[in-house]
Phi, psi and omega in degrees: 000132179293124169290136206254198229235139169226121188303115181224167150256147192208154166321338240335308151219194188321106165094353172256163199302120170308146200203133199303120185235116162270138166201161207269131177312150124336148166300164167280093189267185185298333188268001222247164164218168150257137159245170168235079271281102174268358194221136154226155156257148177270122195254186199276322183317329188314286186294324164300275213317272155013287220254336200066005198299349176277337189052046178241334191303155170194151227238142346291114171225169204236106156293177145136106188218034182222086211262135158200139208202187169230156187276145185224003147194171191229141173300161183281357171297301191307121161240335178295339155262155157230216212249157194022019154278130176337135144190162172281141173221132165275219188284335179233160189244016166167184198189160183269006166040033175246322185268184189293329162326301203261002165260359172240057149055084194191028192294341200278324209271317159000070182334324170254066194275190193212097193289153207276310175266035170241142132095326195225158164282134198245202207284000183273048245193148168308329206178150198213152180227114200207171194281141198260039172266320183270002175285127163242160162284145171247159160314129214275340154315327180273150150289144169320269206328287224298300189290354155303326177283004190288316245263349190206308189286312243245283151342279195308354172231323173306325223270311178296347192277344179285348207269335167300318181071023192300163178261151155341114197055045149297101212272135167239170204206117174221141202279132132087131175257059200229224185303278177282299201286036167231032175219315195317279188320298188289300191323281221275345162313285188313322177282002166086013164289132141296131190218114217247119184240119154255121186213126193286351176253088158320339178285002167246017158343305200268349188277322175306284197284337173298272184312013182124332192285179205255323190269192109196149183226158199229084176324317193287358208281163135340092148099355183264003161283309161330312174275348153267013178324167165048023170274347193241102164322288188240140162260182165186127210248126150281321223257154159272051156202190204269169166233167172259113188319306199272004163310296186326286149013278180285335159293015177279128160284162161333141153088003200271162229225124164253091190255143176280106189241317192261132167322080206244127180274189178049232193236133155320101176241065165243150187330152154316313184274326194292315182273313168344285196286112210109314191092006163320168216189143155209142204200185192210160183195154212230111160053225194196150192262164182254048166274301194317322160295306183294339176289335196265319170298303175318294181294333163303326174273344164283024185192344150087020183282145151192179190269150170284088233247132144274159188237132180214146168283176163271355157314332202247023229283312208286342164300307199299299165345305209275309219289321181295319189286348169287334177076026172280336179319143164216089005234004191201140196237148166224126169293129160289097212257306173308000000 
């Protein structure tokens, strides 16, 4: 059967302006789904491909992984979907669903994992093809735009605060108040967290108590990391850039957890005695596997979390771009397809 022609925005090379592309779908495998893309979100990650900043990138390419759609075909495998249903595809589009990772529900983790926009054509497009094991249902409560950025920003901070197993009225402390720290922020309210927002742009203080938090210190001031030591179970640093590590640190409780979710360059570095002394940690966590997303979605509609979205046609893809690469989102663009 002739495979049919699917409508993108693409990469040409490295750092340049998306530009309109057809190219004929993959085969369909037994196990495969199509969908048809009606959302797609633009994540920061989006622009590291884009850019090549991973050196994983490969030319012409269609970001794009924070995907909702209706399935519009099934592999002769697939049982678990049907035909025009709602579902979601994140960062990855398959695993080898073999080894001990993915079979004790650890497919994000997964040396073959298969990022849905390295290697592959992603979301910025008519339609995506992806293993339909990675497809998930949404809840019929979420709206698409809302529920895409869910599909990668939403995971990536749900997923450590469920993974801490922290108690009730446990204070978290989340860095930066942007794309992920403003779900980040709604996540751990809801989940019955005191929740302390650092953020060097004081002007988003009263927008920080709308999405929840109880706190908000205006990081960049003299003398307030200090003055907040020991306060915190868990942080968990958003922004992709660098810090000093070991204030953060010290803003840790005994026992306490530092996890890295924003793409932060260059190296972590803190003393030895710095983590000793406490029993302190510091660690990093990589999207979410998918039972854990669908757990993230159920919970994001029961509690009525969502992102705070710009709308762009996909015609307006390289304005939504421009906007990101400025740092003006507020707080998530979602491409319209539909």
């Amino acid at each position: 059967m002739k495979e049919s022609m699917i409508h993108a925005y693409a990469a040409p090379r490295a750092g340049a302006s998306l530009e309109p592309y057809q190219f004929a779908a993959h085969a369909l495998g037994p196990l495969d789904v199509e969908v048809g893309i009606s959302h797609c979100g633009i994540c920061h990650s989006d622009l590291h491909l884009i850019d090549n900043d991973w050196g994983v990138s490969s030319y012409p390419l269609v970001p794009g992984h924070e995907i909702v759609g209706s399935v519009s075909r099934l592999g002769t495998a697939v049982t678990q979907l049907r035909a025009g249903q709602r579902v979601g595809v994140g960062w990855l589009a398959g695993a080898c669903m073999n080894c001990d990772l993915c079979l004790n529900g650890n497919e994000n983790l997964c040396r073959h994992s298969q990022p849905t926009c390295i290697a592959r054509p992603g979301g910025f497009a008519s339609h995506v093809r992806a293993d339909a094991r990675f497809a998930v249902a949404l809840p019929d409560s979420l709206s698409s735009e809302l529920a895409a950025p869910l599909l990668c920003a939403g995971i990536t901070v749900f997923a450590p605060l469920q993974r801490q197993r922290l108690k009730p009225a446990s204070r978290v402390g989340v860095v930066g108040l942007g794309g992920l720290g403003h779900l980040a922020v709604q996540f751990a309210a809801a989940m019955g967290f005191a929740v302390t927002v650092f953020s060097t742009s004081a002007h988003k203080q009263e927008e920080a108590y709308g999405f929840g938090a109880d706190r908000f210190v205006e990081s960049s001031a003299p003398g307030v990391l200090s003055a907040a030591a020991g306060s915190c179970d868990l942080i968990l640093t958003t922004v992709p850039v660098d810090l000093p590590w070991v204030e953060y640190l010290n803003l840790l409780k005994p026992n306490g957890h530092l996890s890295i979710v924003g793409a932060s360059p260059g190296e972590v570095r803190v003393p030895a005695f710095a983590l000793i002394d406490g029993q302190k940690s510091v660690g990093g966590s990589a999207v979410g596997s998918n039972s854990a997303i669908a757990e993230m979605l159920q919970f994001a509609a029961a509690h009525k979390i969502a992102p705070r979205i710009e709308r762009f046609a996909l015609k307006n893809v390289n304005e939504a771009l421009a906007r990101l690469r400025q740092n003006q989102m507020r707080y998530r663009a979602v491409l319209v397809l539909d």
